[in-house]
LUMFI-307341 format. One line per field, with one value per atom (N, C-alpha, C): residue number from 1; residue in one letter; chain; atom name; x, y, z. Coordinates in nm, 4 decimals. Example, Ala and Ser with C-alpha at 12.3 -4.5 7.8 and 13.67 -1.06 7.14 Angstrom:
n <- c(1, 1, 1, 2, 2, 2) $
res <- c(A, A, A, S, S, S) $
chain <- c(A, A, A, A, A, A) $
atom <- c(N, CA, C, N, CA, C) $
x <- c(1.3190, 1.2300, 1.3200, 1.2850, 1.3670, 1.2900) $
y <- c(-0.5690, -0.4500, -0.3300, -0.2250, -0.1060, 0.0030) $
z <- c(0.7800, 0.7800, 0.7800, 0.7080, 0.7140, 0.7870) $
This chain:
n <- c(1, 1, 1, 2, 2, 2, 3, 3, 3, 4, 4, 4, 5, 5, 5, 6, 6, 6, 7, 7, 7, 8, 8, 8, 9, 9, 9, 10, 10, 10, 11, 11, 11, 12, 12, 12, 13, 13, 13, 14, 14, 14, 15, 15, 15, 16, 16, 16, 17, 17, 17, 18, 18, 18, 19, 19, 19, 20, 20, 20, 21, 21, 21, 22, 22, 22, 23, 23, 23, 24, 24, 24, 25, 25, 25, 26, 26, 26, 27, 27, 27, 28, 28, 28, 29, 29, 29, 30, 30, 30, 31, 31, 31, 32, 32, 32, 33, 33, 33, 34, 34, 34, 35, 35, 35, 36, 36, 36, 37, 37, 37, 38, 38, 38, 39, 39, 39, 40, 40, 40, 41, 41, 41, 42, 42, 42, 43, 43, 43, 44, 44, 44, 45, 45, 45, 46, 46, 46, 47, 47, 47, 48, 48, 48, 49, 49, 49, 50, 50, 50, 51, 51, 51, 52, 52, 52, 53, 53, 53, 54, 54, 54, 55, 55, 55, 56, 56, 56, 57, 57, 57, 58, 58, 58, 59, 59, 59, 60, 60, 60, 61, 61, 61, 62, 62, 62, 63, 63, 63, 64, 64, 64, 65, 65, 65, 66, 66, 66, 67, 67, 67, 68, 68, 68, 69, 69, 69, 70, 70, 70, 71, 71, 71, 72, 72, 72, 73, 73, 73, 74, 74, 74, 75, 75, 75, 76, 76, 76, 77, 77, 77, 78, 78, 78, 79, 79, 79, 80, 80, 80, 81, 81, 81) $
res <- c(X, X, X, X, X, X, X, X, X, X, X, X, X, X, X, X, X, X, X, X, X, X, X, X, X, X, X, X, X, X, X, X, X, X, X, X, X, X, X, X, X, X, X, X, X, X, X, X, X, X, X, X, X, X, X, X, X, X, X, X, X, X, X, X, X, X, X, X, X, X, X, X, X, X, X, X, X, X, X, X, X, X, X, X, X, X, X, X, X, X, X, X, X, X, X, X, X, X, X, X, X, X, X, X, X, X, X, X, X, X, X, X, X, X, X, X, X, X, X, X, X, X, X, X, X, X, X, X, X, X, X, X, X, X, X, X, X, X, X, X, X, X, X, X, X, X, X, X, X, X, X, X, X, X, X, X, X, X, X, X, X, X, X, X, X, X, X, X, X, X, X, X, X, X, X, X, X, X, X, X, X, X, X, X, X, X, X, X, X, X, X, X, X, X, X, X, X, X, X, X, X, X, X, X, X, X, X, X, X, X, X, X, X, X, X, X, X, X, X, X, X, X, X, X, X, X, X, X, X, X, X, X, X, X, X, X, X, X, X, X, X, X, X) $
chain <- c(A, A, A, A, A, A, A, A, A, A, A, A, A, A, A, A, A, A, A, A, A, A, A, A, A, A, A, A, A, A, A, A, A, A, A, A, A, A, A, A, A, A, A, A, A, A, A, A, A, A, A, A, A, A, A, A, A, A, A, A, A, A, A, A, A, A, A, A, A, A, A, A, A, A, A, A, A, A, A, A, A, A, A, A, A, A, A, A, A, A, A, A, A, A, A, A, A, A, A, A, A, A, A, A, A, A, A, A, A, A, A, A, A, A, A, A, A, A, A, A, A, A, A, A, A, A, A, A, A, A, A, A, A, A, A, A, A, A, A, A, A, A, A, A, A, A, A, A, A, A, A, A, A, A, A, A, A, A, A, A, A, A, A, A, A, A, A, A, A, A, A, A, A, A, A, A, A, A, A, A, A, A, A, A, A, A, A, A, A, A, A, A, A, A, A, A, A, A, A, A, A, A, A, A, A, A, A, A, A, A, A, A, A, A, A, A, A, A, A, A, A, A, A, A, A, A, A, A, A, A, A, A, A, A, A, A, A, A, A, A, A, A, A) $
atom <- c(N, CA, C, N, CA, C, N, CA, C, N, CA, C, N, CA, C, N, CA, C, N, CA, C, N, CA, C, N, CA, C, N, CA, C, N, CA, C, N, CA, C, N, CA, C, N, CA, C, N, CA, C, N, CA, C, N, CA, C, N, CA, C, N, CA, C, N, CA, C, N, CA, C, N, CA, C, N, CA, C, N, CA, C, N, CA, C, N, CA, C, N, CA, C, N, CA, C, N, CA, C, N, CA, C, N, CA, C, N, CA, C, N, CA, C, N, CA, C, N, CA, C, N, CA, C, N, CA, C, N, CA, C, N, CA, C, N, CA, C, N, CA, C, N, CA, C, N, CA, C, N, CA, C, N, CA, C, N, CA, C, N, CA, C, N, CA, C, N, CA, C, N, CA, C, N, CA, C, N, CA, C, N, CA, C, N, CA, C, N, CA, C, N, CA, C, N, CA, C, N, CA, C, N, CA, C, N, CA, C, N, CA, C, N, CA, C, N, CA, C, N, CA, C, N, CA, C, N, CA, C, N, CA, C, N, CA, C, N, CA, C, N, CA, C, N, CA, C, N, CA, C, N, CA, C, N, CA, C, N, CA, C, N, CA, C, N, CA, C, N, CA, C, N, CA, C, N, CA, C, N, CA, C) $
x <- c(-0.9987, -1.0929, -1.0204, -0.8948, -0.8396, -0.7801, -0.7147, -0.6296, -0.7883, -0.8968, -0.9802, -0.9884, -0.9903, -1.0278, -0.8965, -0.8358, -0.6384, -0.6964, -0.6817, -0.7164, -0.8094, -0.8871, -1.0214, -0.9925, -0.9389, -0.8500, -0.7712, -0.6931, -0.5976, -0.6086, -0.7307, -0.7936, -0.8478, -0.9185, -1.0087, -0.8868, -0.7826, -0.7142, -0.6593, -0.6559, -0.5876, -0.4407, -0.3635, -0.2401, -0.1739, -0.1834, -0.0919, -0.0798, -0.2447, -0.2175, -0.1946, -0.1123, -0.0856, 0.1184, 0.1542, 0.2739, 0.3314, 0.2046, 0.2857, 0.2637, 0.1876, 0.1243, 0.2905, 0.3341, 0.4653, 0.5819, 0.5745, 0.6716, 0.6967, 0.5607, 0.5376, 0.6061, 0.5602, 0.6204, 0.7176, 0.7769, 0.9421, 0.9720, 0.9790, 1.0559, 1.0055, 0.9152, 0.8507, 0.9405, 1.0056, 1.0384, 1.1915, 1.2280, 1.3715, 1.3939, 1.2867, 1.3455, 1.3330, 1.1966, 1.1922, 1.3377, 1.3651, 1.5216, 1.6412, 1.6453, 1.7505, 1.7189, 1.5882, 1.5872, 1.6096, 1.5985, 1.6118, 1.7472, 1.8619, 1.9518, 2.0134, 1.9207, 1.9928, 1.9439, 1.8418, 1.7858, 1.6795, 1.6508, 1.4798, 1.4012, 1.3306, 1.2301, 1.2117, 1.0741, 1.0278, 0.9429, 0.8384, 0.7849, 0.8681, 0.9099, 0.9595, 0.8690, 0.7474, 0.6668, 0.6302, 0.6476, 0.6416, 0.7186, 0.8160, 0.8857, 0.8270, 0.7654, 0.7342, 0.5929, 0.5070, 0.4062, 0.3947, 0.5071, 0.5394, 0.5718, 0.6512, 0.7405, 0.5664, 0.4899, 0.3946, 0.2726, 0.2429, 0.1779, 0.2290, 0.3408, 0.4608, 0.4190, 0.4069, 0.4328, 0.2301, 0.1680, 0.0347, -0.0194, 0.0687, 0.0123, 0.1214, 0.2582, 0.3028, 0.2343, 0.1726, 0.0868, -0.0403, -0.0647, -0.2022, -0.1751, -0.0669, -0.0237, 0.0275, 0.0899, 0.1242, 0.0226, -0.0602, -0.2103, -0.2846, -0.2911, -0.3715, -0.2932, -0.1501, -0.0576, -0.0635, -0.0994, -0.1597, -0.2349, -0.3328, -0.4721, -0.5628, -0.5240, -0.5572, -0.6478, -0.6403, -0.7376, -0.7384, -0.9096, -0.9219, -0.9365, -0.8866, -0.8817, -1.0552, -1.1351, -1.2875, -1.3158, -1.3795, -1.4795, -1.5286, -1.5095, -1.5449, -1.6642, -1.7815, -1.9109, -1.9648, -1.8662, -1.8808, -1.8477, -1.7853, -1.6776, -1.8274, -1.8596, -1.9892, -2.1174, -2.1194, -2.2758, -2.2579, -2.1502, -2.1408, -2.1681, -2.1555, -2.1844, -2.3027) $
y <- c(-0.0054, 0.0493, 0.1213, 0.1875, 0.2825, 0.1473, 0.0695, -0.0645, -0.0863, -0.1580, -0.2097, -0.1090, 0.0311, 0.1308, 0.1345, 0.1284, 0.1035, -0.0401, -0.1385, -0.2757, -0.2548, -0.2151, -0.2159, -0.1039, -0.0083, 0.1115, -0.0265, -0.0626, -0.1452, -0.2914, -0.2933, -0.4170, -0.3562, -0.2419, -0.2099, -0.1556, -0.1434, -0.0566, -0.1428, -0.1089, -0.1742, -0.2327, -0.3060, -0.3840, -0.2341, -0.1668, -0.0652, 0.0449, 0.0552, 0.1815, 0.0884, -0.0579, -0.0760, -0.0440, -0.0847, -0.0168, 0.0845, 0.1821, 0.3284, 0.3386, 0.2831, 0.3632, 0.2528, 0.1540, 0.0968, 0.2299, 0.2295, 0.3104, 0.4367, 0.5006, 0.6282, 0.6068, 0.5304, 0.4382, 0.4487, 0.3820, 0.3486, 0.4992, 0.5767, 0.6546, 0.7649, 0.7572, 0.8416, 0.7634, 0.6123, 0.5572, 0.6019, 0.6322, 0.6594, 0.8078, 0.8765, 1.0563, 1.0345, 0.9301, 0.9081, 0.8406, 0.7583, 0.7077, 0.7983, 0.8399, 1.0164, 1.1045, 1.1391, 1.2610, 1.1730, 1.0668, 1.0062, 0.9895, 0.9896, 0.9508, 1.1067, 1.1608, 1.3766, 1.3919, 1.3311, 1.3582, 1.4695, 1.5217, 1.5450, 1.5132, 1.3515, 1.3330, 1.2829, 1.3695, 1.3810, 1.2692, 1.1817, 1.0828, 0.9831, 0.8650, 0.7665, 0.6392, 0.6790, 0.5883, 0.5614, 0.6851, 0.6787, 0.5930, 0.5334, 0.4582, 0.2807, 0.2855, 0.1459, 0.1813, 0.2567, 0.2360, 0.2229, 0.3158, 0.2886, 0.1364, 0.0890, -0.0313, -0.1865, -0.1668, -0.1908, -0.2089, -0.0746, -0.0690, -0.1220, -0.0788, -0.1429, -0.3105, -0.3631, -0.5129, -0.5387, -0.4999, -0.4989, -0.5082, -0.3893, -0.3941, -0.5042, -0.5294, -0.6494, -0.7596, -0.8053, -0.8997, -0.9564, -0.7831, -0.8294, -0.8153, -0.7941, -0.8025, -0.9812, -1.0272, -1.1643, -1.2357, -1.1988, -1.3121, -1.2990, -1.1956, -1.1676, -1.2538, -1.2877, -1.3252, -1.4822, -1.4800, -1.6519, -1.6851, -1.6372, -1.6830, -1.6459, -1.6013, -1.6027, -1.5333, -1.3977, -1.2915, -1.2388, -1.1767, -1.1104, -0.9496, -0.8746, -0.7577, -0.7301, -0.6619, -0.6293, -0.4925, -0.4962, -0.3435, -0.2773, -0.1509, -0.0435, -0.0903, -0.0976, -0.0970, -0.2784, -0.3446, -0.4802, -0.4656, -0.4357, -0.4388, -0.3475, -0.2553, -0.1766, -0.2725, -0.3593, -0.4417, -0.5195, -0.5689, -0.7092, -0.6624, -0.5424, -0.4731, -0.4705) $
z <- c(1.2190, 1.1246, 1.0112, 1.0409, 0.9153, 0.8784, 0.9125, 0.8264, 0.7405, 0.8027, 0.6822, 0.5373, 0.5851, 0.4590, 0.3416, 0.4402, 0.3552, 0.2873, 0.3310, 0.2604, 0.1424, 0.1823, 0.0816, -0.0885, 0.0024, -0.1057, -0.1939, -0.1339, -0.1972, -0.3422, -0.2325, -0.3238, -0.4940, -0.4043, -0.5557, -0.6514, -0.5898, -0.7145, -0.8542, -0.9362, -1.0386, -1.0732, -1.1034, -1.0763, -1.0968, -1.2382, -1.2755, -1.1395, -1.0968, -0.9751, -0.8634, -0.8419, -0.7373, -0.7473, -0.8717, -0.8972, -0.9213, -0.9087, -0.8908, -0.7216, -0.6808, -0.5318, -0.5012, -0.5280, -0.4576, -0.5214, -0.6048, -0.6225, -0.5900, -0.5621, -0.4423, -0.3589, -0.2586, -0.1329, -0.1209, -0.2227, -0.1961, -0.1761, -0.2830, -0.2546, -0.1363, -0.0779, 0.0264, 0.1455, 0.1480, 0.2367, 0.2283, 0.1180, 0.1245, 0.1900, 0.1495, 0.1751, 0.3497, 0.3836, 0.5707, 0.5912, 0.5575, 0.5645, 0.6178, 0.4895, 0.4788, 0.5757, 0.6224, 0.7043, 0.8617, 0.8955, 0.9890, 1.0512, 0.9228, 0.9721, 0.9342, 0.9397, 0.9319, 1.0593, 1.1188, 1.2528, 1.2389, 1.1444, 1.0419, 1.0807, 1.0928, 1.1123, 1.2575, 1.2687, 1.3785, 1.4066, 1.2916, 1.3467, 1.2620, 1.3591, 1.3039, 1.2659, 1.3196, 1.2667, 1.1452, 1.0423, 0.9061, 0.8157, 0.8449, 0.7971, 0.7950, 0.9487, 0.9560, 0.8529, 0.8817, 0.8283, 0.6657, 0.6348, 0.4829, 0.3977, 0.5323, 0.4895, 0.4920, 0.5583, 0.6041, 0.4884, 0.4182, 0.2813, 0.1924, 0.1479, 0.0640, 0.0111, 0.1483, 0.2077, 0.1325, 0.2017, 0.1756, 0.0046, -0.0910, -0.2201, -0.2845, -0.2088, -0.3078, -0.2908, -0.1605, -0.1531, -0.2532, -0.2451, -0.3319, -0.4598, -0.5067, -0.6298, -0.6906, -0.6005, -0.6032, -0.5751, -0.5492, -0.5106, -0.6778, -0.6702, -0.8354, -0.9464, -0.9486, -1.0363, -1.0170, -0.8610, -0.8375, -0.8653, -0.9001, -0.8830, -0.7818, -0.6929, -0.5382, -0.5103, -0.5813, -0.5512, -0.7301, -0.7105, -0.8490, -0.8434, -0.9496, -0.8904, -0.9182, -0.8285, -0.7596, -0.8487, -0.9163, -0.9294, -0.8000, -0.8018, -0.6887, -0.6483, -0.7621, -0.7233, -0.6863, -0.6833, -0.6339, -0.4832, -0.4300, -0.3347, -0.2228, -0.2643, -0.2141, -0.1985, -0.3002, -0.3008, -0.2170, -0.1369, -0.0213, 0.0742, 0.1171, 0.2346, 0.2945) $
């Protein structure tokens, strides 16, 4: 159920806010990186899950560039429901 709300977040966003939310990422994945190998971080799951989203908005970024997917208005994405 939280993956669909992540997906759905993802979809509606716009190409530009899908390349900052990657570039958040990245670097949220690097400081988990660094403190991991300082022995810092306490959940290591943050890393996969990062690497995980990451993976998710380049997707839907390369689908839009295909053809594949169109980026959705908020209030479309609400009316199918």
């Amino acid at each position: 159920m939280k993956n669909a709300a992540l997906l759905t977040s993802i979809r509606e966003s716009s190409d530009q806010e899908l390349k900052d939310r990657i570039k958040r990422l990245e670097e949220e994945l690097f400081q988990n990186r660094l403190k991991r190998f300082t022995n810092q971080l306490e959940n290591t799951n943050l890393i996969r899950s990062a690497r995980r989203e990451i993976a998710r908005c380049r997707t839907i970024l390369s689908a839009r560039a295909n053809g594949g997917e169109t980026a959705q208005a908020k209030t479309s994405s609400e009316g199918e429901k």
